[in-house]
Each structure stands twice: as C-alpha cells, then as structure tokens.
Steps between C-alpha positions, in 0.01 A plus 500: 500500500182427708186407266281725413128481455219612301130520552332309189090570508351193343170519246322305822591796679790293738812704552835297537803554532776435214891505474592798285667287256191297439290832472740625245496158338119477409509924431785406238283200380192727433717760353599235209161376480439924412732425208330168367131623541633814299653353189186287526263809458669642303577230314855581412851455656604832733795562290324485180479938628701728622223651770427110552860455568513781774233310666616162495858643623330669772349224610809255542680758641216556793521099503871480531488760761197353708742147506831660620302708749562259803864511424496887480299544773699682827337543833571684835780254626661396154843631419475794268865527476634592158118531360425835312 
C-alpha cells in the first residue's frame, strides 16, 4: 500500500505533511484526553451514568476506529476482492 499523507496546519500557521497513521495517532490521543478532562469536570467517573456511559463508549469507539483506519483504508489500485 503506498503511504498516504495528510495536511496538518500548525498553531504557527506551517502546514506539513503527516503519515496517516501518525495523524490518527495524535486524533486518538486527544480523543482520550476528551475522556480525562471530562471525568475531571465533572468530577466523576463516565460510568458512574448511563447518558455518561453513552458518551464515554462513543468516544472509544471513534478512537478505536480513527487507529484501525490505516489498515481499513482501500485506494484506487488496492485489491477489493472479496470486500463488501
């Protein structure tokens, strides 16, 4: 699979470019951080709530998703063969 790129915009204002699976890495790192800063606020644990739960599941989910994207990921080129 050829690498694949993404345009990062910097707070300096610099754009770069990043491997996907770094991107995804520091998306699912800030997504967790969500989760901490939360229970921090709020000042009690997620699952101490059913409509806290549903959050807090939400966001793992999006987090596992965002670090298996790279493997999911199928471009023009890739064998799609069996994928439905």
């Amino acid at each position: 699979m050829s690498t694949i790129k993404v345009k990062s915009a910097y707070k300096d204002g610099q754009i770069k470019l990043e491997d996907l699976d770094v991107v995804c890495n520091k998306l699912c790192k800030k997504n967790n951080s969500v989760l901490f800063k939360l229970e921090k606020y709020l000042n009690k644990k997620l699952l101490s709530n059913p409509e806290l739960t549903e959050i807090r599941d939400t966001i793992l989910t999006v987090s596992g998703e965002l670090s298996r994207l790279k493997d999911n990921l199928v471009t023009d080129g890739d064998s799609n063969e069996g994928l439905q």
